[in-house]
C-alpha positions as CSV (number, residue, x, y, z in Angstrom):
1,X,-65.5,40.6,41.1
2,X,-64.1,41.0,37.7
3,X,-61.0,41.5,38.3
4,X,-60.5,38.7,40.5
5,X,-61.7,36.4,37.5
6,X,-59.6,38.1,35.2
7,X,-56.7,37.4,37.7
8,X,-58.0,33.8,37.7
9,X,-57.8,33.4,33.7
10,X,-54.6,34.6,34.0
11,X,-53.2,32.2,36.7
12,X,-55.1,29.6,34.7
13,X,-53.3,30.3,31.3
14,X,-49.6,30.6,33.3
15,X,-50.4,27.3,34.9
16,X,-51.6,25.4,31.5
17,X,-48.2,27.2,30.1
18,X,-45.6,26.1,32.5
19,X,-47.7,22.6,32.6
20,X,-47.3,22.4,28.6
21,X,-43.8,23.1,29.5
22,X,-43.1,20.9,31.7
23,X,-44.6,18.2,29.9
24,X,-42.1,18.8,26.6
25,X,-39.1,18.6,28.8
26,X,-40.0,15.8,30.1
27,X,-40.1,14.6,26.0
28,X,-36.8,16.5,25.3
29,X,-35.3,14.2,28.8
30,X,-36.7,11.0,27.4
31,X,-34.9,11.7,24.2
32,X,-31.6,12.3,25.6
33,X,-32.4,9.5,27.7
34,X,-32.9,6.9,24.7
35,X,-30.0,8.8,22.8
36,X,-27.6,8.1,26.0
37,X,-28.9,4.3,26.3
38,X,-28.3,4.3,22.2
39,X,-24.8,5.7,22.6
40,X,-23.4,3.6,25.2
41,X,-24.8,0.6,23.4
42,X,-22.7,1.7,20.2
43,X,-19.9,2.3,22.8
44,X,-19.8,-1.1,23.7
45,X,-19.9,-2.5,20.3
46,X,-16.5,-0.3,19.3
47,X,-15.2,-1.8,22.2
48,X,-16.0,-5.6,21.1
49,X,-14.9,-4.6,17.8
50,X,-11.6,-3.2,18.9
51,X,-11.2,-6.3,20.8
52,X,-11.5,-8.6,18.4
53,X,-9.5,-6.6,16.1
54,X,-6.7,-6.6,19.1
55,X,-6.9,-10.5,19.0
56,X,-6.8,-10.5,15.1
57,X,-3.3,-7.8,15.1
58,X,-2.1,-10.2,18.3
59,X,-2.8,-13.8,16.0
60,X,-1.0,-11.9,12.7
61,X,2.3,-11.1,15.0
62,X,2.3,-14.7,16.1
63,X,2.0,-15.8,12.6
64,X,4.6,-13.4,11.3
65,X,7.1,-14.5,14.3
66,X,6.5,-18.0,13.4
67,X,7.5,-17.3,9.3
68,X,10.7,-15.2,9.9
69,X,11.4,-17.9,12.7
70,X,11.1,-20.4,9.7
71,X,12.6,-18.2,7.0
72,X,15.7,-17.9,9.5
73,X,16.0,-22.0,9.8
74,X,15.2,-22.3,6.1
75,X,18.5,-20.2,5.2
76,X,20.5,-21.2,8.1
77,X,24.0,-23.3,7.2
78,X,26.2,-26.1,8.5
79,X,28.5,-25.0,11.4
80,X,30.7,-27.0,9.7
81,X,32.9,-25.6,6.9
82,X,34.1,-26.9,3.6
83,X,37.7,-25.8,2.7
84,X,38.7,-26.0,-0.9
85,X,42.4,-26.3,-1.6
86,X,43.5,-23.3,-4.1
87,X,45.9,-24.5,-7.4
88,X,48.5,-21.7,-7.1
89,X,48.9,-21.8,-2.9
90,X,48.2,-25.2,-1.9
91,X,46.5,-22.6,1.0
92,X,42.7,-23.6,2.2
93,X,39.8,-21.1,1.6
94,X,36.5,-21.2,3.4
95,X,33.7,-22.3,0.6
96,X,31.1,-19.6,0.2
97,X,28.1,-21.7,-0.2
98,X,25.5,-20.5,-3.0
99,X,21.6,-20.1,-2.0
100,X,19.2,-19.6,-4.8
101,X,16.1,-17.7,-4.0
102,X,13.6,-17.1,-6.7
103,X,15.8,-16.0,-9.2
104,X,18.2,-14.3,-7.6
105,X,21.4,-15.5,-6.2
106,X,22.7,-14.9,-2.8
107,X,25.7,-15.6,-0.7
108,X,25.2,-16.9,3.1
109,X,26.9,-15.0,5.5
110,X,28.7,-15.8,8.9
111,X,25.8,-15.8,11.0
112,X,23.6,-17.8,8.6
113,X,21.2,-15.1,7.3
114,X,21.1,-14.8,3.3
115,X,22.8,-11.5,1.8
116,X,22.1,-11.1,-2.0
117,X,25.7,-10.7,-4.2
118,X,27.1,-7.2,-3.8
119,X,25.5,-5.1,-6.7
120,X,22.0,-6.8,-7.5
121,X,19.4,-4.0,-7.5
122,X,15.7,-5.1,-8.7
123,X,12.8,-4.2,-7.4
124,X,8.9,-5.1,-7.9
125,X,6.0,-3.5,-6.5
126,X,1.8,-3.4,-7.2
127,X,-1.0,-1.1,-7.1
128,X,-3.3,-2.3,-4.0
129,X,-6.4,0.3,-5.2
130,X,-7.9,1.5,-8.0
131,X,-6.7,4.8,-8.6
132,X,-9.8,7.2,-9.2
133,X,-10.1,9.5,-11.8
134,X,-6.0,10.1,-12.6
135,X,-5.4,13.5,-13.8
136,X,-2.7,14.6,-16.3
137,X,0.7,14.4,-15.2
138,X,-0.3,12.6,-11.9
139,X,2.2,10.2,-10.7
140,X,0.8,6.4,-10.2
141,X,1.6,4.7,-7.3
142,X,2.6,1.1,-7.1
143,X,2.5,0.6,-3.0
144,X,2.7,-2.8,-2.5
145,X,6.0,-3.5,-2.7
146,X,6.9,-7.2,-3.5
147,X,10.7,-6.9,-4.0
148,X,13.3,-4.4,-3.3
149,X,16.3,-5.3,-3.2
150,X,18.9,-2.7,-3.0
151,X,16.3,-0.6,-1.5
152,X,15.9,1.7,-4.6
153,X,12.3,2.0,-4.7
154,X,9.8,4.3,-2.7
155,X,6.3,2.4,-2.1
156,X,5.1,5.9,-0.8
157,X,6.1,7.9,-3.3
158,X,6.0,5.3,-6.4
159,X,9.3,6.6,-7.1
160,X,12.5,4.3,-7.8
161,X,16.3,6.0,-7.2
162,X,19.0,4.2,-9.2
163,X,21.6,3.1,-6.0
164,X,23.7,2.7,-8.7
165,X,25.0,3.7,-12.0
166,X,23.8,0.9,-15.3
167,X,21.8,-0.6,-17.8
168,X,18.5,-1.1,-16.5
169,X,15.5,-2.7,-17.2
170,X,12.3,-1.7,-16.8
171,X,8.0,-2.7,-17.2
172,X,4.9,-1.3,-15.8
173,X,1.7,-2.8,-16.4
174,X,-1.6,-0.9,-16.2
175,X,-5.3,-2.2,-16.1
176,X,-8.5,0.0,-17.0
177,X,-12.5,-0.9,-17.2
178,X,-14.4,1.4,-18.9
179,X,-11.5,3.9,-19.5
180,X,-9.0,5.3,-21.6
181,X,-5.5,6.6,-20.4
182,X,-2.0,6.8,-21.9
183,X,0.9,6.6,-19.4
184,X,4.5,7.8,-19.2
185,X,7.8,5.7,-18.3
186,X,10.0,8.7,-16.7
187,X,13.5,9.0,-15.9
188,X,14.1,12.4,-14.4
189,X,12.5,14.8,-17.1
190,X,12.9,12.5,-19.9
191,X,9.8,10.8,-21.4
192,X,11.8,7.0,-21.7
193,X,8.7,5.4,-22.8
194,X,4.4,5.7,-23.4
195,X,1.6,3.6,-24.2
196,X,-2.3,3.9,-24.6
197,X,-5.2,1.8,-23.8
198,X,-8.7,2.4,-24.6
199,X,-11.1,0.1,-23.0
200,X,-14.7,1.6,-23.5
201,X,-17.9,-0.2,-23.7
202,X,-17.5,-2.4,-20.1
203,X,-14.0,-3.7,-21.7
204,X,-11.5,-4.2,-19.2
205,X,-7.8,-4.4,-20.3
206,X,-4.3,-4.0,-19.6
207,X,-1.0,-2.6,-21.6
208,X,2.5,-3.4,-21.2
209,X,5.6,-1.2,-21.5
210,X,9.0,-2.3,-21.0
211,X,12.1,0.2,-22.0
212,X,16.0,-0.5,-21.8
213,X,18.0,2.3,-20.3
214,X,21.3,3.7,-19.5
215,X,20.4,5.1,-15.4
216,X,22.6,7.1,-13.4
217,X,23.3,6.6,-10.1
218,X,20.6,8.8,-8.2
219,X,18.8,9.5,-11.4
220,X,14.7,8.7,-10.5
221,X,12.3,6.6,-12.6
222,X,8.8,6.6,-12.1
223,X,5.3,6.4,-14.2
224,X,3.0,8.6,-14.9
225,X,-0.1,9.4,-16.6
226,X,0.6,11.8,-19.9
227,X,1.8,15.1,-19.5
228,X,-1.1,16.6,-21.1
229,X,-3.4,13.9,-21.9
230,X,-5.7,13.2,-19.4
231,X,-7.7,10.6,-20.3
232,X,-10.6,9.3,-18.0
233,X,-11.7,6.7,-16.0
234,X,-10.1,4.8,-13.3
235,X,-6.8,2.4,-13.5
236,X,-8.2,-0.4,-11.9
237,X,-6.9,-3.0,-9.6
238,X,-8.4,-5.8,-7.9
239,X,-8.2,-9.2,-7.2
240,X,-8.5,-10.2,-10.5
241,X,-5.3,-8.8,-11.7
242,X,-3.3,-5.7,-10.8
243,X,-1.5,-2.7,-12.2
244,X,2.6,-3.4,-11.6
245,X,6.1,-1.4,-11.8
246,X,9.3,-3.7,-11.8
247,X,13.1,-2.8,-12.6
248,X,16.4,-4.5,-12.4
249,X,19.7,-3.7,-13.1
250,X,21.2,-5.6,-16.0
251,X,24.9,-4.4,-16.0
């Protein structure tokens, strides 16, 4: 009789265990459950948000289709040329008519579009983001490139190669909050130029360089924070104003 209550307990416990069991992965299934419903709901919300931002990418191509459409119209010339009688030959020449853009000049071409004269080389570009924490030496990169014309400068590397051999000029303006840095103007391994700016106590400022130089053609110009100097702090760039890197040839 003992035994057969003893054998009973036992059943009893194995029962209540694989109940108990039971019971917690029925909790563990629930969770998944919830997790699944949770995951396809954040699923569906990437999709939207990829679909609007499809929409937004599809609007912007419109848009930019539209300006080069106008940019081409807006530089387009007369099919009808003027002919200017030369002194010495009595022989007629086709006028090359003169487009000013900004500053600098340009000569239209047969097919309407604007080419700039043969030999300008200028180039202008900003810093989009803050750059965090600049360590000695580190090169600063001015991404946003505004002008390039000659296609000397590198918006990925912050570097600028001289297409051509002349005087050039060149400024950089840098912004800091908070921070203290001194910066470089370098062509090649030569230090062309420096300055310093110590804005502590919430001040935010910004310094100018601007250096004259003799450039050789392929020789590379870029800033930098001091060789050895590291400052610290951030060189700051927002909406409010923005550090910048610009360059032309003068002669």
């Amino acid at each position: 009789m003992n035994l057969i209550l003893e054998e009973l307990n036992s059943l009893r416990k194995t029962f209540f265990a694989l109940e108990n069991m039971v019971l917690h992965q029925s909790d563990i299934i629930g969770d998944l459950k919830e997790r699944n419903i949770l995951q396809e709901r954040r699923i569906s919300e990437l999709e939207a948000a990829q679909h609007r931002q499809d929409k937004v990418c599809d609007e912007m191509k419109i848009r930019l289709e539209k300006t080069e459409s106008r940019l081409h119209s807006h530089f387009s010339v007369s099919s009808v040329t003027t002919n200017i009688t030369t002194k010495s030959t009595g022989e007629d020449i086709p006028d090359r008519r003169i487009v000013r853009s900004g500053r600098l000049l340009m000569n239209t071409i047969s097919n309407g579009m604007p080419s700039y004269e043969e030999g300008v080389i200028a180039f202008y570009a900003q810093m989009s983001s803050s750059e965090i924490s600049p360590g000695a030496h580190h090169t600063l990169i001015f991404d946003k490139v505004r002008t390039n014309v000659g296609n000397g400068y590198n918006g990925v590397t912050g570097v600028f190669t001289a297409p051509k051999e002349g005087i050039y000029a060149f400024i950089w303006v840098i912004r800091m909050l908070n921070a203290e840095h001194s910066t470089e103007l370098m062509i090649n391994n030569d230090i062309l130029g420096a300055t310093f700016l110590r804005a502590k106590n919430n001040d935010d400022g910004s310094v100018s360089g601007t250096a004259i130089a003799h450039v050789a053609r392929g020789d590379v110009v870029f800033v930098r924070i001091h060789s050895t100097y590291a400052g610290d702090g951030n060189v700051l760039s927002n909406l409010h104003g923005k550090p910048t890197f610009s360059g032309w040839l003068l002669h």
